[in-house]
PDB file of N, CA, C and O in Angstrom:
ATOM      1  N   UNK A   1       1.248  73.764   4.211  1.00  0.00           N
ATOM      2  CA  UNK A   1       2.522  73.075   4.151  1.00  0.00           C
ATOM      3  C   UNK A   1       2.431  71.692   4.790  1.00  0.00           C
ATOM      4  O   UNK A   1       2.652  70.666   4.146  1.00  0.00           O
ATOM      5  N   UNK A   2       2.067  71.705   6.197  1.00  0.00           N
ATOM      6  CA  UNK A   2       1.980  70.397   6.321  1.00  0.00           C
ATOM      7  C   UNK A   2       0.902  69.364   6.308  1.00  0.00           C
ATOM      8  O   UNK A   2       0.982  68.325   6.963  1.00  0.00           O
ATOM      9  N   UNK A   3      -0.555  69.818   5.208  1.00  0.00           N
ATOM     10  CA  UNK A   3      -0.763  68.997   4.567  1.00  0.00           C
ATOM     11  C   UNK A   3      -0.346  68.595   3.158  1.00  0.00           C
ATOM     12  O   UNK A   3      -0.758  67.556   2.642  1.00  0.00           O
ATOM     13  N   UNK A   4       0.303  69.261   2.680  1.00  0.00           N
ATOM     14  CA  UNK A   4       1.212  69.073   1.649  1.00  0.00           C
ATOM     15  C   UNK A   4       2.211  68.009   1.728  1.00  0.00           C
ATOM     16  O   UNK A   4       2.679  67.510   0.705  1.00  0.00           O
ATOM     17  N   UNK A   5       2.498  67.704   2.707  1.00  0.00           N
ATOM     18  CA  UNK A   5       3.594  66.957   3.584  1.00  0.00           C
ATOM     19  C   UNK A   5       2.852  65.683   3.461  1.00  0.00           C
ATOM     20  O   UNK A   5       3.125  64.761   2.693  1.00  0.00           O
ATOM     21  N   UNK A   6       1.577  65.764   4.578  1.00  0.00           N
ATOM     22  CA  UNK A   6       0.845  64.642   4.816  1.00  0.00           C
ATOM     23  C   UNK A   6       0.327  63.772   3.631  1.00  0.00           C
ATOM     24  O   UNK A   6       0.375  62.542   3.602  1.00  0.00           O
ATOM     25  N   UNK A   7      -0.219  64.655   2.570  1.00  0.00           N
ATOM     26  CA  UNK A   7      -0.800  64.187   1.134  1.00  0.00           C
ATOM     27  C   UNK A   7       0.905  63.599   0.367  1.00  0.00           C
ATOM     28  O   UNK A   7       0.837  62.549  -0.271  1.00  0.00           O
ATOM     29  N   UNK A   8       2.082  64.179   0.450  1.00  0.00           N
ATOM     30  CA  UNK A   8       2.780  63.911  -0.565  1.00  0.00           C
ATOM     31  C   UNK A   8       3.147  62.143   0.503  1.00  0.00           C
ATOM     32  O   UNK A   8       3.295  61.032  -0.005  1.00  0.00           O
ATOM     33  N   UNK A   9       3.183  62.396   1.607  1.00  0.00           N
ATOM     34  CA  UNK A   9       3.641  60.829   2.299  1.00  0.00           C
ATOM     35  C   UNK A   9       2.538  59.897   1.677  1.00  0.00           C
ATOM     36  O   UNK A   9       2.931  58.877   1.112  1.00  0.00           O
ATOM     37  N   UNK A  10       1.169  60.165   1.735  1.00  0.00           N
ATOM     38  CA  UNK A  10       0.097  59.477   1.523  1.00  0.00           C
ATOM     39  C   UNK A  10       0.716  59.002   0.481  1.00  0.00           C
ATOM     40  O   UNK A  10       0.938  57.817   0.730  1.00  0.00           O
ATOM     41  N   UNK A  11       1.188  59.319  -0.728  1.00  0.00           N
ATOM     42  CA  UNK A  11       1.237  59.317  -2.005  1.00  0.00           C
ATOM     43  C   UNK A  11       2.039  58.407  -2.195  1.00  0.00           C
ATOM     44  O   UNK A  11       1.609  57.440  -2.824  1.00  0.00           O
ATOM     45  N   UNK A  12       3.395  58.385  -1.754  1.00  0.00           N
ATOM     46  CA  UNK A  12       4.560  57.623  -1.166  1.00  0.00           C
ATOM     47  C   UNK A  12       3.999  56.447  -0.946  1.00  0.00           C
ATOM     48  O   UNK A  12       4.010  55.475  -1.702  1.00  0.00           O
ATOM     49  N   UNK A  13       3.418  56.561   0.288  1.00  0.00           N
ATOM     50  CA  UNK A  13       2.993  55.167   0.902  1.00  0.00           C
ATOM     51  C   UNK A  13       2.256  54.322   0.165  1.00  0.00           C
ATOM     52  O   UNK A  13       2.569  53.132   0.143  1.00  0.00           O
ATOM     53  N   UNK A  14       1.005  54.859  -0.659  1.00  0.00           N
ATOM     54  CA  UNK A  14       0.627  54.190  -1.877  1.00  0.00           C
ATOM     55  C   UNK A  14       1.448  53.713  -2.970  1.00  0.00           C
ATOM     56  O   UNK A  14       1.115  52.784  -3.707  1.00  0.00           O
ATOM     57  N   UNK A  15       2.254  54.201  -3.037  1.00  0.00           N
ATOM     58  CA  UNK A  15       3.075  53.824  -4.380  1.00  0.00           C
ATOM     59  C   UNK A  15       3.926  52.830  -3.903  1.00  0.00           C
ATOM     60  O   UNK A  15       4.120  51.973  -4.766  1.00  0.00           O
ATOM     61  N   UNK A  16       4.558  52.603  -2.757  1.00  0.00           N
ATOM     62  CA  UNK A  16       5.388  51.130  -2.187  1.00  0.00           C
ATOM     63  C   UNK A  16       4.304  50.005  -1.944  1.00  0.00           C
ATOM     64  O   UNK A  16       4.371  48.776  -1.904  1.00  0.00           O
ATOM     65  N   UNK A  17       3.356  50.847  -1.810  1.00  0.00           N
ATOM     66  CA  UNK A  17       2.047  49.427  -1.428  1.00  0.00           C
ATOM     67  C   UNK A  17       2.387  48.820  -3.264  1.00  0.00           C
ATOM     68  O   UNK A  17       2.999  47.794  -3.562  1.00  0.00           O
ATOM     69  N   UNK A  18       1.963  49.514  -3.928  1.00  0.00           N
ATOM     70  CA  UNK A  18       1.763  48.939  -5.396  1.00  0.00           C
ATOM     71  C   UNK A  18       3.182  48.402  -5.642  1.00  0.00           C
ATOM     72  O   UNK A  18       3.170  47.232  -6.023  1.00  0.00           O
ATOM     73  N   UNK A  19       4.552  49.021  -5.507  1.00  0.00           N
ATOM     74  CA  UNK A  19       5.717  48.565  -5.870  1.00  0.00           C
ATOM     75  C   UNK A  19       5.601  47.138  -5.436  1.00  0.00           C
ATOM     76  O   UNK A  19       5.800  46.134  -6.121  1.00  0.00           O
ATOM     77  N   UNK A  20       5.122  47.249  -3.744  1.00  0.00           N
ATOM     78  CA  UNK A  20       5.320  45.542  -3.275  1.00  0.00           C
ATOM     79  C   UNK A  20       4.306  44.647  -3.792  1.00  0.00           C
ATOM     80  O   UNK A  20       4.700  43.488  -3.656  1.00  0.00           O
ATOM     81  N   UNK A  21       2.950  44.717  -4.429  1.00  0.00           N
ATOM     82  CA  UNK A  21       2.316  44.188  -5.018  1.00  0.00           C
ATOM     83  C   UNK A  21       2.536  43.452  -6.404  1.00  0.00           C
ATOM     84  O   UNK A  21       2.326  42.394  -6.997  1.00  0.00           O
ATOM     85  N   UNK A  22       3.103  44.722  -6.527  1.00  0.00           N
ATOM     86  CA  UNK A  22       3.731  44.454  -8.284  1.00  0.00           C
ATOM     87  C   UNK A  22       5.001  43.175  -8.721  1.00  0.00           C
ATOM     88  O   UNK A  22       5.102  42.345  -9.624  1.00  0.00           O
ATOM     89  N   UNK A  23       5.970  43.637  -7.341  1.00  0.00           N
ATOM     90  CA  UNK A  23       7.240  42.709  -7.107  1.00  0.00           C
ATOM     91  C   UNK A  23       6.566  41.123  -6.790  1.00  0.00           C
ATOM     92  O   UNK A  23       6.824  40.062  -7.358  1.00  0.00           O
ATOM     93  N   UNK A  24       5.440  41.455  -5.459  1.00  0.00           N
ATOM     94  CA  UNK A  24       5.351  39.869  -5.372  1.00  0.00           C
ATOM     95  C   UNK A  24       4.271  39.078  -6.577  1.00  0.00           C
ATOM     96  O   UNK A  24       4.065  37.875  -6.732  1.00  0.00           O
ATOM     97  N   UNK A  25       3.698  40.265  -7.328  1.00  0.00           N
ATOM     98  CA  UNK A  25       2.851  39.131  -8.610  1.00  0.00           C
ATOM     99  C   UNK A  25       4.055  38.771  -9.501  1.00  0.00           C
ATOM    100  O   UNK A  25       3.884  37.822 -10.265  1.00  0.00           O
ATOM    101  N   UNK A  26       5.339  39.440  -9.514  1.00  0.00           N
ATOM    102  CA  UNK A  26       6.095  38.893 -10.317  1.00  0.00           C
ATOM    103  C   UNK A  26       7.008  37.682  -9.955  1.00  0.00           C
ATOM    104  O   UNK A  26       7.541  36.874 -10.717  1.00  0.00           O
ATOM    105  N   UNK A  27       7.043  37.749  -8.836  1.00  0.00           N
ATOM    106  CA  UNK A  27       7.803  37.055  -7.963  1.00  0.00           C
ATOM    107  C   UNK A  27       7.084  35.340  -8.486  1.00  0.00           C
ATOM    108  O   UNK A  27       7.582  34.243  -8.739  1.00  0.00           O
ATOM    109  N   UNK A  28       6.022  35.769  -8.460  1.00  0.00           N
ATOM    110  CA  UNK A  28       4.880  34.183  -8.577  1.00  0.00           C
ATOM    111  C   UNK A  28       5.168  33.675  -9.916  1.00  0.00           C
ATOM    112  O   UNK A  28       5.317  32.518 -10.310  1.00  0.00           O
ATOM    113  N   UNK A  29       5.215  34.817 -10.541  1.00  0.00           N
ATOM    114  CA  UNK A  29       5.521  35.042 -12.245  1.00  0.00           C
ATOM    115  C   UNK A  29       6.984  33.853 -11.942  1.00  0.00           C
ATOM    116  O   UNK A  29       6.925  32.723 -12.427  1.00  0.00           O
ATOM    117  N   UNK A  30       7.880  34.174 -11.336  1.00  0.00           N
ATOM    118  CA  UNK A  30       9.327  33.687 -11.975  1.00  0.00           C
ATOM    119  C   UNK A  30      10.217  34.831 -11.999  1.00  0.00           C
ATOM    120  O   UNK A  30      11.433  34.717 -12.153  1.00  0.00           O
ATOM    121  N   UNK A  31       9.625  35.909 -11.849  1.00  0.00           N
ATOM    122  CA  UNK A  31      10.525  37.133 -12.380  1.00  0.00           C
ATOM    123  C   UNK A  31      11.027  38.163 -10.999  1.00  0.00           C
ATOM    124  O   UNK A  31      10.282  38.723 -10.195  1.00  0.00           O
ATOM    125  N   UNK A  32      11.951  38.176 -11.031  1.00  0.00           N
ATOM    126  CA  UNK A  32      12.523  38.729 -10.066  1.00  0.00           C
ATOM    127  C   UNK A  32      13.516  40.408 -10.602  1.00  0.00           C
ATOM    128  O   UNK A  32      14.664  40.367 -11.044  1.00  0.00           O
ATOM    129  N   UNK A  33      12.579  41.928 -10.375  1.00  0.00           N
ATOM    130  CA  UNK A  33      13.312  42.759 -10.938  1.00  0.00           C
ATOM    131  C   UNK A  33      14.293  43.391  -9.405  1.00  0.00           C
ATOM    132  O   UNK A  33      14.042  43.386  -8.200  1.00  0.00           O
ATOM    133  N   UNK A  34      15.565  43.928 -10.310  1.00  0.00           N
ATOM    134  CA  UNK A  34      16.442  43.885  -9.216  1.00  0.00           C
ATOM    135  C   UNK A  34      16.587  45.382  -8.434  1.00  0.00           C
ATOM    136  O   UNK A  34      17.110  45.456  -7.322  1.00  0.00           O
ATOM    137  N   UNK A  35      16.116  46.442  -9.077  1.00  0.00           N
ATOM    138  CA  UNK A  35      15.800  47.376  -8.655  1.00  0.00           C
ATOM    139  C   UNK A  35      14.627  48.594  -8.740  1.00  0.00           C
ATOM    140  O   UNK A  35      14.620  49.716  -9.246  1.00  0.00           O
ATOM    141  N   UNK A  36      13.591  47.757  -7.946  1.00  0.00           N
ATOM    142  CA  UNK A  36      12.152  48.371  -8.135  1.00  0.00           C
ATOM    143  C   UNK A  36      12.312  49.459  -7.206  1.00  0.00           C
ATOM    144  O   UNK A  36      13.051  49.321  -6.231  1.00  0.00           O
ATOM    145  N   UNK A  37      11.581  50.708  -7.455  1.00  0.00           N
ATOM    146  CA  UNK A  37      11.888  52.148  -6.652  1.00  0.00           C
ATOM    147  C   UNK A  37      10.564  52.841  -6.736  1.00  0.00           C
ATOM    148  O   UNK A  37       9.644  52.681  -7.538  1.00  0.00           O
ATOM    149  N   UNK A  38      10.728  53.899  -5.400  1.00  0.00           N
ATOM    150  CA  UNK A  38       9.619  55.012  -5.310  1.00  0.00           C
ATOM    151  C   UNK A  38       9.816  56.202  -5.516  1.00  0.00           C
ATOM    152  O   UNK A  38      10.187  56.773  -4.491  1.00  0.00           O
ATOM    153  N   UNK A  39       9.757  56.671  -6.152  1.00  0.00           N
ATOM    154  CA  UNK A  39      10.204  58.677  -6.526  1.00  0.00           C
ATOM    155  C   UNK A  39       9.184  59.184  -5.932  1.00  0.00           C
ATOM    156  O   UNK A  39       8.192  58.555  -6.301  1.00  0.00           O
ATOM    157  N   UNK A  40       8.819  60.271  -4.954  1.00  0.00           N
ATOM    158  CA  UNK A  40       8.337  61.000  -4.534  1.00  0.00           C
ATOM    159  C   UNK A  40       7.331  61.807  -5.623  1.00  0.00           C
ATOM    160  O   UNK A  40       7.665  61.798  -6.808  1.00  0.00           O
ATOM    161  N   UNK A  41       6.346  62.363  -5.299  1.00  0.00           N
ATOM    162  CA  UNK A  41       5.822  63.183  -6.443  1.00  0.00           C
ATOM    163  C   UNK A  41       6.728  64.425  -6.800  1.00  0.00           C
ATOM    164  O   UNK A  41       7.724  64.681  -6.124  1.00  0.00           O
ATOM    165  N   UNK A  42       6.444  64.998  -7.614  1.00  0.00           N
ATOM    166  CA  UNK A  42       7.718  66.189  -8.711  1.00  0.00           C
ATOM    167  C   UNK A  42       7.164  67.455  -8.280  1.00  0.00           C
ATOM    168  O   UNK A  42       7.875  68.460  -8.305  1.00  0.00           O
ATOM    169  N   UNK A  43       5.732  67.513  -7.812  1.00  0.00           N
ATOM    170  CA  UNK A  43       5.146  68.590  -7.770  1.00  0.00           C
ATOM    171  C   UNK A  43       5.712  69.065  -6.439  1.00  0.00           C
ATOM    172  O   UNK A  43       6.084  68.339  -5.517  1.00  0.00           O
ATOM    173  N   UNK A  44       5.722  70.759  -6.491  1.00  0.00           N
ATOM    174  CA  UNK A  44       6.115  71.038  -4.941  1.00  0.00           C
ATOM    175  C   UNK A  44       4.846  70.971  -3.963  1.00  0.00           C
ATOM    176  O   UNK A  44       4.770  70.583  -2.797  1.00  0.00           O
ATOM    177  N   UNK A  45       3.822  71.510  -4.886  1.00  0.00           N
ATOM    178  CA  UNK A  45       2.072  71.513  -4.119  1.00  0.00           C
ATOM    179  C   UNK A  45       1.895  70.297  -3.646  1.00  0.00           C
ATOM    180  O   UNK A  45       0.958  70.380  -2.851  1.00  0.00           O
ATOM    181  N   UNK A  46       2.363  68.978  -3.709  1.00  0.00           N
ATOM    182  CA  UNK A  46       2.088  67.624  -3.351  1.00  0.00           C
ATOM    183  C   UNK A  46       0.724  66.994  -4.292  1.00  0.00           C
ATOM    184  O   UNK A  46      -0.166  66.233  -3.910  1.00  0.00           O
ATOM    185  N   UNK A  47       0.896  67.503  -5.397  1.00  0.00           N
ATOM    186  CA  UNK A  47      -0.223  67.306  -6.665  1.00  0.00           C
ATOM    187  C   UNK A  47       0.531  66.053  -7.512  1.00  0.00           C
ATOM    188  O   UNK A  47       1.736  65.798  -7.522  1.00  0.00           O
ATOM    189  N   UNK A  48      -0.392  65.459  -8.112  1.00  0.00           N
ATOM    190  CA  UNK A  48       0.479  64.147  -8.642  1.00  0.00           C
ATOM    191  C   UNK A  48       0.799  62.988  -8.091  1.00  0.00           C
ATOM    192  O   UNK A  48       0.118  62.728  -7.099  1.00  0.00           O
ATOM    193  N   UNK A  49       1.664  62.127  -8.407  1.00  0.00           N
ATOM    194  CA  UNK A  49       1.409  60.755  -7.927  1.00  0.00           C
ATOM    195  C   UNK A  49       3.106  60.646  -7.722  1.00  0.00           C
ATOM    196  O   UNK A  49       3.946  61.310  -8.330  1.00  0.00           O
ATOM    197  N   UNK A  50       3.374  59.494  -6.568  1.00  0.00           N
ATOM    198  CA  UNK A  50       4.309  59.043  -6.681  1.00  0.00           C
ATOM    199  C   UNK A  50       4.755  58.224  -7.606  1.00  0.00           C
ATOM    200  O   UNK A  50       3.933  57.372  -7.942  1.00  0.00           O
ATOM    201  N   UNK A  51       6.093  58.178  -8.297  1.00  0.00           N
ATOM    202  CA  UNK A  51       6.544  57.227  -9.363  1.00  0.00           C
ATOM    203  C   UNK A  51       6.778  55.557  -8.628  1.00  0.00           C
ATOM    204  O   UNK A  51       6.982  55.410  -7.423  1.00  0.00           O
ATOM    205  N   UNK A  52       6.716  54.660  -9.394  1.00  0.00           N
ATOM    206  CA  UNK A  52       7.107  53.165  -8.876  1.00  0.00           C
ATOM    207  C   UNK A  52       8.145  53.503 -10.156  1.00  0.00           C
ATOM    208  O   UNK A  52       7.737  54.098 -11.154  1.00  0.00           O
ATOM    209  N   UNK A  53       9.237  53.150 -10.040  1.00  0.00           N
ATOM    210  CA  UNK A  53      10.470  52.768 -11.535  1.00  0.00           C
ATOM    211  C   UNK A  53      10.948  51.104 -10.850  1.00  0.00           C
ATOM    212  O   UNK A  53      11.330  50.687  -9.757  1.00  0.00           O
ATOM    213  N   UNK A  54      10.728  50.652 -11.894  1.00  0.00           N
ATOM    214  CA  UNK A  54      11.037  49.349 -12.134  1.00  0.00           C
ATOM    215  C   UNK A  54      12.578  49.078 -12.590  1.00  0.00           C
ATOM    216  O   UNK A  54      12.973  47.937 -12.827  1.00  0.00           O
ATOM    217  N   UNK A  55      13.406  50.219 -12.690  1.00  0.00           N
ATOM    218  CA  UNK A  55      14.697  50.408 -12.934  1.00  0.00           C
ATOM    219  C   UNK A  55      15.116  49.502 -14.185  1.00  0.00           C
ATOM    220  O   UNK A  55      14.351  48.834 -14.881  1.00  0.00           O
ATOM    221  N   UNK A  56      16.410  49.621 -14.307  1.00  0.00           N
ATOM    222  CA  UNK A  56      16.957  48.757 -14.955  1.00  0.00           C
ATOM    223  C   UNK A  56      17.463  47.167 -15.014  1.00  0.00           C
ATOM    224  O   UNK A  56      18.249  46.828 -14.129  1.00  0.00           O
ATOM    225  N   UNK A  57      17.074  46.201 -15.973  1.00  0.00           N
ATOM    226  CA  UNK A  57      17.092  45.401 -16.118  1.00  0.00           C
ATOM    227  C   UNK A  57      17.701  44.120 -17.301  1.00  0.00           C
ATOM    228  O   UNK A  57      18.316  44.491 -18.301  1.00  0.00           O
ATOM    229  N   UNK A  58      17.557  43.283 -17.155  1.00  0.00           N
ATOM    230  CA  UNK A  58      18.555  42.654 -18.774  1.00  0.00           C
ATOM    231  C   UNK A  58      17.038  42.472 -19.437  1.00  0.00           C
ATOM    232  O   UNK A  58      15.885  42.669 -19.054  1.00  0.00           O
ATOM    233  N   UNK A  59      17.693  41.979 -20.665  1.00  0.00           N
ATOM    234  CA  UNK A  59      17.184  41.414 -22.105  1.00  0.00           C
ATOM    235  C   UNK A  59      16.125  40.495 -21.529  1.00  0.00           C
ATOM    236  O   UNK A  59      14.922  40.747 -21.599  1.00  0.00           O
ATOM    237  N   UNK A  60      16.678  39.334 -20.911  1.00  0.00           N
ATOM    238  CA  UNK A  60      16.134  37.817 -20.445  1.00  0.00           C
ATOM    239  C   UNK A  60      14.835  38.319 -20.092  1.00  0.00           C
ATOM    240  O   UNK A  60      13.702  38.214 -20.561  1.00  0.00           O
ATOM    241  N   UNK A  61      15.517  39.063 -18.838  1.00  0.00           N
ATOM    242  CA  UNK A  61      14.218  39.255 -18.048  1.00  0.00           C
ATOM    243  C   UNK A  61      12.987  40.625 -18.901  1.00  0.00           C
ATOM    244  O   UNK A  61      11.989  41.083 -18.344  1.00  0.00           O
ATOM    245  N   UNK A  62      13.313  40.871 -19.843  1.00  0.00           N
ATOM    246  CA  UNK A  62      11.992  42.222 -20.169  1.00  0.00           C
ATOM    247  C   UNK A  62      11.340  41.379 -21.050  1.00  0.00           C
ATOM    248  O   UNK A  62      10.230  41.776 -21.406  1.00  0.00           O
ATOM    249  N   UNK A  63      11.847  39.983 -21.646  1.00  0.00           N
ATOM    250  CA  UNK A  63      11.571  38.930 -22.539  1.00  0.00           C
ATOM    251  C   UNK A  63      10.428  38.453 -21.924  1.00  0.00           C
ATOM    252  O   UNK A  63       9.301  38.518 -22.414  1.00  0.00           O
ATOM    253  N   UNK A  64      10.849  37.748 -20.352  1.00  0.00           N
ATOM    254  CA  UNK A  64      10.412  36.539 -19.408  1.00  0.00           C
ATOM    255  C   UNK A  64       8.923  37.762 -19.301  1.00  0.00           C
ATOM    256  O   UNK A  64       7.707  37.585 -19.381  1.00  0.00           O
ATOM    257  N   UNK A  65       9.590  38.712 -19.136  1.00  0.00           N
ATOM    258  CA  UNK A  65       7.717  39.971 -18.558  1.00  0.00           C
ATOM    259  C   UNK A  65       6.950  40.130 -19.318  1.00  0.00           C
ATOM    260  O   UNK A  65       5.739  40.256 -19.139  1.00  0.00           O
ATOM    261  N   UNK A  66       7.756  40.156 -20.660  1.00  0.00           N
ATOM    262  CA  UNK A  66       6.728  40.104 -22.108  1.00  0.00           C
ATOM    263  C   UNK A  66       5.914  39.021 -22.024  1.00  0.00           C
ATOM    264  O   UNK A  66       4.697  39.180 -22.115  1.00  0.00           O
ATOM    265  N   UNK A  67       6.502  37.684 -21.825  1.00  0.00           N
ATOM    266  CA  UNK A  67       5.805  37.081 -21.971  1.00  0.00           C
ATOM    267  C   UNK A  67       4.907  36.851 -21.504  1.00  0.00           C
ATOM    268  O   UNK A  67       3.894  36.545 -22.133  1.00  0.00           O
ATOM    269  N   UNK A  68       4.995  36.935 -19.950  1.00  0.00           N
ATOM    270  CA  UNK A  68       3.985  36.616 -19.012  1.00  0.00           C
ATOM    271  C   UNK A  68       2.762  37.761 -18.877  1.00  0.00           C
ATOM    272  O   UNK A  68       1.563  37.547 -18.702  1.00  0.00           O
ATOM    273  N   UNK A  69       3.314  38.780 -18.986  1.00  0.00           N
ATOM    274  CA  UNK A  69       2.136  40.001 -19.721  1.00  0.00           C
ATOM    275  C   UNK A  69       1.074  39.673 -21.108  1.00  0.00           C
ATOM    276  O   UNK A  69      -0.048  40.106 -21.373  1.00  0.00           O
ATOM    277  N   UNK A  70       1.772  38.934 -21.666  1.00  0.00           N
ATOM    278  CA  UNK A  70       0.905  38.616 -23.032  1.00  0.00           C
ATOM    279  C   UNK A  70      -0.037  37.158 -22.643  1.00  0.00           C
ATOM    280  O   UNK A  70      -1.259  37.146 -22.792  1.00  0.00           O
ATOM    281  N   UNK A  71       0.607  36.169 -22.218  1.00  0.00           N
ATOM    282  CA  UNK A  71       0.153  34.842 -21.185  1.00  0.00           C
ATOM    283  C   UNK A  71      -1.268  35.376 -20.379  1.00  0.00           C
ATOM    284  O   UNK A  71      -2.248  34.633 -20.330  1.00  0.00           O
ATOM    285  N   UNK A  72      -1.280  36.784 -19.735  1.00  0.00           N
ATOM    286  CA  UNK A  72      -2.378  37.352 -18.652  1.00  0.00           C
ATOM    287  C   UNK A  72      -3.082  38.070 -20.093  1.00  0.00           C
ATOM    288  O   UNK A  72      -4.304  38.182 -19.990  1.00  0.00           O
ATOM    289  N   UNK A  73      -2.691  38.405 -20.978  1.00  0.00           N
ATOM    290  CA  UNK A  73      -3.175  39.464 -21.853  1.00  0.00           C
ATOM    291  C   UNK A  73      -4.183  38.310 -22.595  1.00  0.00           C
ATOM    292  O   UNK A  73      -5.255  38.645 -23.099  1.00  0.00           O
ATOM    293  N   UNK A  74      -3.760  37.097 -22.592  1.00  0.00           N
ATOM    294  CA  UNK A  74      -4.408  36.316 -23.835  1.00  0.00           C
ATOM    295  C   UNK A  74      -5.835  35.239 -22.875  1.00  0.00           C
ATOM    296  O   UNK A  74      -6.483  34.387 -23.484  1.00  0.00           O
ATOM    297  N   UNK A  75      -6.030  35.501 -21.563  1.00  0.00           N
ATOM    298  CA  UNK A  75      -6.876  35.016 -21.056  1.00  0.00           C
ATOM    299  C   UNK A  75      -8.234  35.570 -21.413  1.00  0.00           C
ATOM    300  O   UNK A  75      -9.248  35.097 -20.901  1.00  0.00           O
TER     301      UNK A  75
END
């Protein structure tokens, strides 16, 4: 149980490392998403990964990410 605990925090903690990584390459980008999140893993065993959700967002901005995804895609 409480390495189950320890592994599911590990998991957590990795996944805000990447959320904040992710936010500030976009940030450089121009793009600012307004509600980036961490979901815990689903599993009760602490198997699996924590979620990053990038939540919901407008039109403009999934446009502005397209683009700049395709901009990194075309190097």
């Amino acid at each position: 149980m409480a390495t189950e605990r320890w592994t599911a925090g590990k998991k957590i903690r990795e996944a805000e490392d990447a959320r904040d990584a992710l936010g500030a390459a976009l940030r450089r980008a121009g793009i600012q998403l307004p509600a980036m999140d961490v979901r815990p893993p689903l599993r009760v065993d602490g198997a699996g990964y924590a979620l990053v959700t990038l939540g919901e967002f407008s039109s403009p901005v999934a446009l502005e990410l397209a683009a700049v995804i395709e901009r990194g895609a075309a190097r």
